[in-house]
C-alpha positions in Angstrom: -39.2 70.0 60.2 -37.5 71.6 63.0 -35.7 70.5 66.3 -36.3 72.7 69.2 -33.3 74.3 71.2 -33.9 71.7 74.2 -34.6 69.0 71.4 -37.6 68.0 73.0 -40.0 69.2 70.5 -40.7 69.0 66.8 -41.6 72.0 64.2 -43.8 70.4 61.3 -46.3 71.4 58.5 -49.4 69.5 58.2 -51.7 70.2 55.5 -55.7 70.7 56.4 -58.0 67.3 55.2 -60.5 68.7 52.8 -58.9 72.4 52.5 -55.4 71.6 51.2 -53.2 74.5 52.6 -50.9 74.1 55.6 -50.0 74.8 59.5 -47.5 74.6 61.7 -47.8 72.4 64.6 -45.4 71.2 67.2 -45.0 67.6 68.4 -43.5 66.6 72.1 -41.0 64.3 71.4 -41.3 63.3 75.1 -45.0 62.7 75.7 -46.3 62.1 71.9 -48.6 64.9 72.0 -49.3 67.7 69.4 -50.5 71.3 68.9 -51.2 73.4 66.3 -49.5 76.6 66.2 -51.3 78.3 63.2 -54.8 77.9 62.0 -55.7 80.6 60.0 -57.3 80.1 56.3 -54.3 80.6 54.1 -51.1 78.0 54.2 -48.6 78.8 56.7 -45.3 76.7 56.8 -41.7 76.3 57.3 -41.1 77.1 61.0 -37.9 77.9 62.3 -37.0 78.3 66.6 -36.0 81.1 68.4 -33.0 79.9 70.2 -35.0 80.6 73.7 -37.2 78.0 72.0 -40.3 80.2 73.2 -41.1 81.6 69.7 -40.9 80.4 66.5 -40.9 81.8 62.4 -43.0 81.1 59.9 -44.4 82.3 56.3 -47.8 82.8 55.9 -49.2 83.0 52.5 -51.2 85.7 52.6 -52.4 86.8 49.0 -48.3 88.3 47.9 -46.4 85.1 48.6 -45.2 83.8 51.8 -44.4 86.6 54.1 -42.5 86.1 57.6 -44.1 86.4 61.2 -43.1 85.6 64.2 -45.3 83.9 67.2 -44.9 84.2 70.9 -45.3 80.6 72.0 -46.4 82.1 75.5 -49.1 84.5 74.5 -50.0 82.9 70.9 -49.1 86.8 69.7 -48.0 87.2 65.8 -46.1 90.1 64.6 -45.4 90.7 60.8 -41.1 90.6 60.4 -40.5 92.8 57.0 -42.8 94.6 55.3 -45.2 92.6 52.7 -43.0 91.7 49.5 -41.4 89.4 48.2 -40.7 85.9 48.7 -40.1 85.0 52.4 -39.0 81.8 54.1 -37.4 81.2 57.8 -35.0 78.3 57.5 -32.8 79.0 60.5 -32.8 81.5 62.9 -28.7 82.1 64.5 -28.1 81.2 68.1 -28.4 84.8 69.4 -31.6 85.5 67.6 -30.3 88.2 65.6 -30.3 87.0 62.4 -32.6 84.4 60.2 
């Protein structure tokens, strides 16, 4: 799990009923509601805030281990971080975005 800059939201995994892989979603600490960030068919997990709190990290299992992308919050956009290899996992992003 992860707090949001403005601690008013929570980064979680949640793993599909029936499927067995994972998502990310995002709970509002202050109204109690949640969304799903990713939904795709492989297991995407560990989420980690931009420090503008509008985008997040993840890794997305897609066939060569988990592998890092980033989502706009705002326009739902992903975009691939590295190139695909290796073993990828966001756990913190520092406070001027520059560096996981």
């Amino acid at each position: 799990m992860a707090l949001s800059p403005d601690g008013r939201h929570l980064l979680f995994d949640r793993t599909r009923p029936g499927i067995g892989t994972w998502d990310v979603w995002i709970l509002d600490l202050e109204r109690g509601g949640e969304e799903r960030v990713t939904s795709g068919p492989d297991t995407e997990l560990a989420g980690a805030w931009l420090p503008d709190g509008r985008g997040v990290f993840y890794s997305a299992n897609r066939g060569l281990g988990p592998q890092l992308v980033r989502r706009d919050l705002e326009t739902g956009r992903d975009e691939d971080v590295i190139p695909a290899s290796g073993f990828h996992y966001a756990e913190s992003v520092s406070p001027d975005g520059r560096t996981l």
